[in-house]
Steps between C-alpha positions, in 0.01 A plus 500: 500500500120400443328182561184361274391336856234756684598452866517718827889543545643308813582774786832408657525681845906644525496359872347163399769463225762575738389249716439256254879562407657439779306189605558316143798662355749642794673253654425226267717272295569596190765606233572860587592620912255697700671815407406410093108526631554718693609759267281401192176505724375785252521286211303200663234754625488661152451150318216375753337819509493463093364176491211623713382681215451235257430181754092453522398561894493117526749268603689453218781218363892662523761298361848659538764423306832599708572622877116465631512803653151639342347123521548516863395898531227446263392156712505673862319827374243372309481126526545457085648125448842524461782286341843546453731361257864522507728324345663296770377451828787671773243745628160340454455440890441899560173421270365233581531662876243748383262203332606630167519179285909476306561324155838427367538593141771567304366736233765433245377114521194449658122536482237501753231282512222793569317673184232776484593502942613843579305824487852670533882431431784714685830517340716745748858535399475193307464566080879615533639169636341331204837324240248476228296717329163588735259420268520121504490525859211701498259311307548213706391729781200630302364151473493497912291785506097502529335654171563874603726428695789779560876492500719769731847564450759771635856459370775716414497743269744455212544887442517602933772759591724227661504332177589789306782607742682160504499530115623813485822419696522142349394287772354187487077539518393112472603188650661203228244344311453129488265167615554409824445204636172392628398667827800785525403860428707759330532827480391749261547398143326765348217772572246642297340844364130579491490398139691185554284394772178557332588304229586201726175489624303570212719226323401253768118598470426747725262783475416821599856587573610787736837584582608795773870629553478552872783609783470262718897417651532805711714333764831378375709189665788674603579874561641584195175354302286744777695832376554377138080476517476851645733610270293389208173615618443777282562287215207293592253763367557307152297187525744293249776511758302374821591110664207332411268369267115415661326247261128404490369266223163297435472156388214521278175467633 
């Protein structure tokens, strides 16, 4: 990925992020138990360490759009202004705790206030959840975000190995697909390819669109997930078959 902005990259410290981890994001309240955060700790140090390359030095404003885990990461680290937005409010207290600021929105209804605010938008594990084509969602996020202002997004990848397997044998891949009502989540309706994704974005009005298949689920939920990922390893080498997509778009500028 490449940025237009020319900034010194933020240096994140592995003992400072581990620290900053287990203050803000052990041990908290939120959707997933200890043992989900504790196992995907990669993934969040992967995804802040990434967004050090593209934030400018200075404090910048986060808004997150899901768990809050990188608001409150990115908040105690660097100091950025965070926000969170979710769309109910059952774990907003393990935020605000942290003097990250929380916003109820329900995406498939509801608009924020805020335009041209936010230097930077974090969807983690989010795009996927999403009943309704991304792109309508998107450029209702686009208008939130300062002139230059970047998007970042990890989600699924439509083509990874666990996909393909489940096919293979005929089991199911995605959750049902409909509208829920306002302020329930669902699962996963449907995920997306590189293509697919790019296109989203670029429909919505994003620029400067860069989109990396990356392994970043290397610790499964349950012991037969652990060995079915070491089993797979070696077919990891091809880049179409890894978990996750890693997203970085511009508004333009």
């Amino acid at each position: 990925m490449s940025s237009k902005s020319a900034h010194l990259p933020r240096y994140i410290a592995k003992s400072d992020f581990e620290k900053a981890y287990q203050k803000t994001i052990i041990s908290n309240n939120f959707f997933e138990k200890d043992s989900y955060y504790v196992k995907q700790k990669p993934r969040y140090f992967y995804v802040i360490r990434e967004l050090g390359k593209y934030l400018p030095s200075k404090q910048s404003s986060v808004l997150e759009i899901g768990g809050g885990q990188i608001a409150l990461l990115a908040k105690e680290l660097f100091g950025d202004e965070c926000t969170v937005v979710d769309l109910n409010e059952t774990y907003k207290q393990g935020i605000l705790n942290h003097d990250v600021q929380f916003q109820r929105c329900d995406l498939l209804r509801d608009d924020l206030k805020e335009r041209n605010a936010y230097d930077l938008v974090v969807m983690c594990e989010v795009i996927e959840h999403f009943p309704v084509p991304p792109h309508t969602i998107l450029e209702k996020i686009r208008a939130w975000l300062k002139p230059g202002g970047l998007i970042f997004i990890t989600t699924p990848n439509l083509y990874r190995f666990r996909n393909l397997v489940r096919l293979a044998l005929g089991l199911r891949v995605f959750d049902t697909f409909f509208i829920p009502e306002r302020g329930r989540g669902i699962g996963h309706p449907f995920e997306y390819s590189q293509t697919h994704l790019k296109w989203q974005l670029e429909t919505a009005g994003f620029e400067s669109v860069n989109i990396q298949l990356r392994q970043l689920d290397n610790a499964g939920s349950s012991l037969w997930t652990q060995l079915g990922r070491i089993t797979a390893s070696p077919f990891l080498l091809r880049p179409l078959w890894r978990d996750k997509l890693v997203a970085l778009a511009r508004k333009q500028g």
